[in-house]
Structure formats: C-alpha cells, structure tokens
RODO-2510 file (C-alpha; in nm, 4 decimals, decimal comma):
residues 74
     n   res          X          Y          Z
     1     x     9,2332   -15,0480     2,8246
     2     x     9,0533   -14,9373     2,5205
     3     x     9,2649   -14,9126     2,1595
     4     x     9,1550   -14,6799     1,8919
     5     x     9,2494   -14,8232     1,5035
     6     x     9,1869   -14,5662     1,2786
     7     x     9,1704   -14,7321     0,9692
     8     x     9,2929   -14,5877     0,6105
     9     x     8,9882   -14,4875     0,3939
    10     x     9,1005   -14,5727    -0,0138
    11     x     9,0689   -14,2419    -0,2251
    12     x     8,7510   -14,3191    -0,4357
    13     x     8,9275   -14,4201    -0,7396
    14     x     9,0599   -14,7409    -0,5611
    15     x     8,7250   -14,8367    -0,4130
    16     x     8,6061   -15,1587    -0,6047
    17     x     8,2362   -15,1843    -0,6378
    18     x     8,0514   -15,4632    -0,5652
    19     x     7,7881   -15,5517    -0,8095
    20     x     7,5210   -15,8237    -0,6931
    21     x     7,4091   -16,0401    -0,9569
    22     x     7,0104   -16,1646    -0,9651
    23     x     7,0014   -16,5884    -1,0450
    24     x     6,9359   -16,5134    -1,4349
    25     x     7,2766   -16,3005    -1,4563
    26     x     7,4457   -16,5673    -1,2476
    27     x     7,3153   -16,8541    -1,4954
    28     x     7,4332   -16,6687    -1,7642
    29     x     7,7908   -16,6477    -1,6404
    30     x     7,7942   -17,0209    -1,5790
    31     x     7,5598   -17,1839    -1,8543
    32     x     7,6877   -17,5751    -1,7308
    33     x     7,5671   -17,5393    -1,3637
    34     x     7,2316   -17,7002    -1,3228
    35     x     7,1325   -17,5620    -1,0276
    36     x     7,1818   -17,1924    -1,1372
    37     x     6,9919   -17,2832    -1,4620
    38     x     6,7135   -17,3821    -1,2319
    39     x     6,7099   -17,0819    -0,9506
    40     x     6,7113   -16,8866    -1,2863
    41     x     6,3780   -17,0475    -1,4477
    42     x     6,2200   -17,0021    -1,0880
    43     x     6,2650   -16,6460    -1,0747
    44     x     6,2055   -16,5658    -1,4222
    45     x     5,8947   -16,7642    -1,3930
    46     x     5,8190   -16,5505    -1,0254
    47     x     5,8492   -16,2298    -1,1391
    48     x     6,1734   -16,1436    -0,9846
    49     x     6,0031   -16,2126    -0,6389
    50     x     6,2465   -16,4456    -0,4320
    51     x     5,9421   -16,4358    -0,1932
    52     x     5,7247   -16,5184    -0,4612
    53     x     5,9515   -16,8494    -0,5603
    54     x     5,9290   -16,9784    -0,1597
    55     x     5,5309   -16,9378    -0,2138
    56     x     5,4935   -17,1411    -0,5756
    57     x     5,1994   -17,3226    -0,5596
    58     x     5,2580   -17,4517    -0,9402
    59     x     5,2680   -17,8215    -0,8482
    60     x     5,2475   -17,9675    -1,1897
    61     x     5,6019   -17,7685    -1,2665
    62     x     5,9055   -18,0279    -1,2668
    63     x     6,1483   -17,7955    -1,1018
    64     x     5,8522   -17,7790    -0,7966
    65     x     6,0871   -17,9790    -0,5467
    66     x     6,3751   -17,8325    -0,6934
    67     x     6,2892   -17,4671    -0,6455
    68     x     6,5628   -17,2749    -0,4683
    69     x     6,4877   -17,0436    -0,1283
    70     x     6,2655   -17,3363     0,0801
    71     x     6,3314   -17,3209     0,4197
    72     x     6,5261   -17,5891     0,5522
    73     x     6,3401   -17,9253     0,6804
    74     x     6,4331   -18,0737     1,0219
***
C-alpha cells in the first residue's frame, strides 16, 4: 500500500531564508567563545580555504594543534 502526502508549499513571503555564516561571521556573533575565535584566525589566515586550513603546514603557529577541520584520529 503506497500513501501519497502532498505537502503545503508556504507562499514565498513566509519562506525563511537560511543564511550560512563563514567562522569569522560566527566569531563575531559570539566574541567569548574560544574556539570560534580560533576557527576564525585559521581561515582568515587560509584564505577562506577550509581545505587550505586541513593542509597548514605553518608549524611554528600556536593555534597549529588547535586548527579546526583535522580529520578525526583513531
């Protein structure tokens, strides 16, 4: 038995719209959290590049073990 659900589209001036925030917009609207300060100095300092922040060879860089995006260690 198969059920169709049509669902109710909202007219366009109810649609909310989701804006996604990049780690320097998202420090900004929290200036306390440390973490966010962080992720925010690594991508400022990578060009925008998330890719670019999982790559940072910049060893002498304090934040170098704290930089966001690493892949997780088993």
């Amino acid at each position: 038995m198969t059920v169709n659900l049509k669902l109710k589209q909202q007219p366009e001036e109810n649609r909310q719209t989701i804006k996604l925030l990049d780690p320097i917009e998202k420090a900004q609207q929290n200036p306390k959290s440390l973490r966010r300060a962080i992720n925010a100095y690594c991508y400022d300092c990578c060009c925008e590049q998330k890719s670019e922040v999982r790559l940072c060879s910049a060893y002498n860089c304090p934040f170098y073990h704290l930089r966001p995006w690493q892949p997780k260690e088993i």
